[in-house]
C-alpha positions in Angstrom: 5.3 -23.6 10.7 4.6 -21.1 13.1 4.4 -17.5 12.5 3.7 -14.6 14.3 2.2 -11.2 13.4 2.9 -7.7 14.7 2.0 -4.4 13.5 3.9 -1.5 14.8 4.4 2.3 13.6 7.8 3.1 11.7 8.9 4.9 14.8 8.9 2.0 16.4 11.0 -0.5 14.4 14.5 -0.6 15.3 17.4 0.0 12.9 17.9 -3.6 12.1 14.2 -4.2 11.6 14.1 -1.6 8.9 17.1 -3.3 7.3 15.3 -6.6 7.3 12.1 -4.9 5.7 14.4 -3.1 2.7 16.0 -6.7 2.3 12.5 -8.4 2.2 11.2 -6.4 -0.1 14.4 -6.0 -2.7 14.4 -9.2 -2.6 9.7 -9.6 -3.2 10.5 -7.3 -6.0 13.4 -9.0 -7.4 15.7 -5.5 -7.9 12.8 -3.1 -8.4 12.2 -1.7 -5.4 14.4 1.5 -5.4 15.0 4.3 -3.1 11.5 6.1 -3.5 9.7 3.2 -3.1 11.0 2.4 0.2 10.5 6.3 1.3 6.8 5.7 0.2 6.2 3.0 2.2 7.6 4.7 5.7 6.3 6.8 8.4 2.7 4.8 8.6 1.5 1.3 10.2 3.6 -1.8 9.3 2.0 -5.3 9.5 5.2 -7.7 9.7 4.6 -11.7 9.7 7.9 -13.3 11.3 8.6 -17.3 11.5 11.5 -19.3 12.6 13.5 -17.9 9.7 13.0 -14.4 10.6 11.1 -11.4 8.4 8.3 -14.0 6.3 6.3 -10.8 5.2 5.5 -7.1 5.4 3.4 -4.6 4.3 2.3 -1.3 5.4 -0.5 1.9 5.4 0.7 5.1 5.3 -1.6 8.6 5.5 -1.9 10.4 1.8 -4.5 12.9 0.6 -6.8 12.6 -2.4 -9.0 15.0 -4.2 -12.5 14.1 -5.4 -15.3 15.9 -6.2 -14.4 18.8 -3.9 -13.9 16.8 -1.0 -10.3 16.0 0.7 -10.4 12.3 1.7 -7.6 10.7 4.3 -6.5 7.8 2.3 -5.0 5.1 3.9 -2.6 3.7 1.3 -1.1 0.3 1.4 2.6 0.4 0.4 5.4 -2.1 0.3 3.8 -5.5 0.4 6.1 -8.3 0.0 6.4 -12.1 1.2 9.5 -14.2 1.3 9.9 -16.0 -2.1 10.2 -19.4 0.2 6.6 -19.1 1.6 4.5 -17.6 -1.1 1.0 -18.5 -1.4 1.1 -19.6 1.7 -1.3 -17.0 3.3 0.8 -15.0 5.1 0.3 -11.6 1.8 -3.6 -12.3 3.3 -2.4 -12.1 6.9 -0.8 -8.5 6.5 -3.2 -7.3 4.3 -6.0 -8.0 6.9 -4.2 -6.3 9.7 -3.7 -3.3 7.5 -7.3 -3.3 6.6 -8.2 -3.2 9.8 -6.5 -0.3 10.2 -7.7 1.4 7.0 -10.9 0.8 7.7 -11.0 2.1 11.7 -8.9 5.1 10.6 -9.3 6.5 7.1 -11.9 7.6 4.9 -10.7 5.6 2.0 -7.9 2.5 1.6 -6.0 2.7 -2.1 -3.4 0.7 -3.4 -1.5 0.5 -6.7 -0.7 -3.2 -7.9 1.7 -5.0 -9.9 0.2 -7.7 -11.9 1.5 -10.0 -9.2 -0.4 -8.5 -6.1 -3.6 -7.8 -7.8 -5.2 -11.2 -7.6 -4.8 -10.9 -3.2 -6.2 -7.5 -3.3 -9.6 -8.3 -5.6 -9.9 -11.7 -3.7 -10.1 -9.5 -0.2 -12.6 -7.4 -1.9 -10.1 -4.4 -3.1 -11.6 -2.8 -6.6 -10.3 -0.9 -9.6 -10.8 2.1 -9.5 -12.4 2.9 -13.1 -11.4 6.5 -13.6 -9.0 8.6 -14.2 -6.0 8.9 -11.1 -3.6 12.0 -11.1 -1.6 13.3 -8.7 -1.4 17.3 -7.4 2.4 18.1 -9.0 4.5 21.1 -8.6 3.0 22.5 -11.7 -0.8 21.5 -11.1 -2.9 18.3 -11.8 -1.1 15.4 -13.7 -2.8 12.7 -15.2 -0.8 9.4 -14.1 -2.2 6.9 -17.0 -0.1 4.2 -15.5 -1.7 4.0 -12.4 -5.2 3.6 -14.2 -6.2 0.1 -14.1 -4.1 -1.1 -11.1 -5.0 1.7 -8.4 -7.4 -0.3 -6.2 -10.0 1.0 -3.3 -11.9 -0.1 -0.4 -14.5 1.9 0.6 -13.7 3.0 4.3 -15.8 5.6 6.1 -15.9 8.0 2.8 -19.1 5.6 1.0 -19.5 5.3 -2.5 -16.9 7.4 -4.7 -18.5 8.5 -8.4 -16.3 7.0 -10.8 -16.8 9.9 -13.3 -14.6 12.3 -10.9 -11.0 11.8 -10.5 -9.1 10.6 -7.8 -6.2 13.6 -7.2 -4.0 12.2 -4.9 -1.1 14.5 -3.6 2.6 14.4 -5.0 5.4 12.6 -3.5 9.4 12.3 -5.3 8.8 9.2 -8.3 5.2 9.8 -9.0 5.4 12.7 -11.0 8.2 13.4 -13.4 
């Protein structure tokens, strides 16, 4: 089967593309992939795998800020991977996420990801880790703890180095994380 990968910025992607994204994706996440999700996976890089049937898989890095130790990182942060149910585990979730490496690690100082239980084998195969400590987010009323998010927020290490685990990660707020 022949495929064919392209990465292009959400500016770029034509009405219809978009759709096909949305659909892919509702589709990855079988119903759970609502509104906010899809606003956090826009306005960033997209890495989109096509074949003979059309959209196979997707993915994409979008620009975020994080706190630690007194320092404000550039995250690149991975969003909205999906693959068609059809060709799963077929290498194509490997093929977007190296093209969106390559991206994180050329332009940000750090690459972060949250993962269902699903994705997180891909990302600690490609060398993605758990971040140990604590993740919160910057709210409208000051640092929240997001518990959730601790355990399946990965990292790669990017220009940034080593990160002490004993610090936080504060990333900033955007509509769903916080409530």
């Amino acid at each position: 089967m022949a495929t064919r990968l392209r990465t292009a910025h959400t500016a770029e992607l034509a009405p219809a593309e978009l759709r096909a994204v949305r659909a892919l994706l509702e589709d990855a996440f079988e119903g759970d992939f609502g509104d906010e999700d899809w606003d956090h996976g826009l306005g960033g890089m997209h890495a989109l795998v096509h074949d003979e049937r059309g959209l196979a898989a997707h993915g994409s890095v979008v620009q975020r800020r994080v706190l630690h130790r007194g320092r404000s990182l550039r995250v690149g942060y991975v969003e909205a991977v999906g693959v068609r149910s059809d060709v799963r585990r077929t290498g194509l979730g490997g093929r977007v996420m190296g093209a969106l490496e390559g991206i994180v690690d050329r332009a940000y100082d750090l690459g972060a990801l949250s993962a269902s239980d699903e994705g997180a084998g891909l990302y600690a195969a490609r060398g993605w880790q758990v971040w140990p400590g604590r993740i919160c987010a910057l709210g409208p009323a000051g640092v929240v703890r997001l518990a959730e998010e601790e355990g399946t927020t990965f990292v790669r290490h990017a220009t940034a180095g080593p990160l002490d685990p004993a610090h936080e990660l504060i990333f900033d707020w955007r509509d769903g994380d916080v409530l």
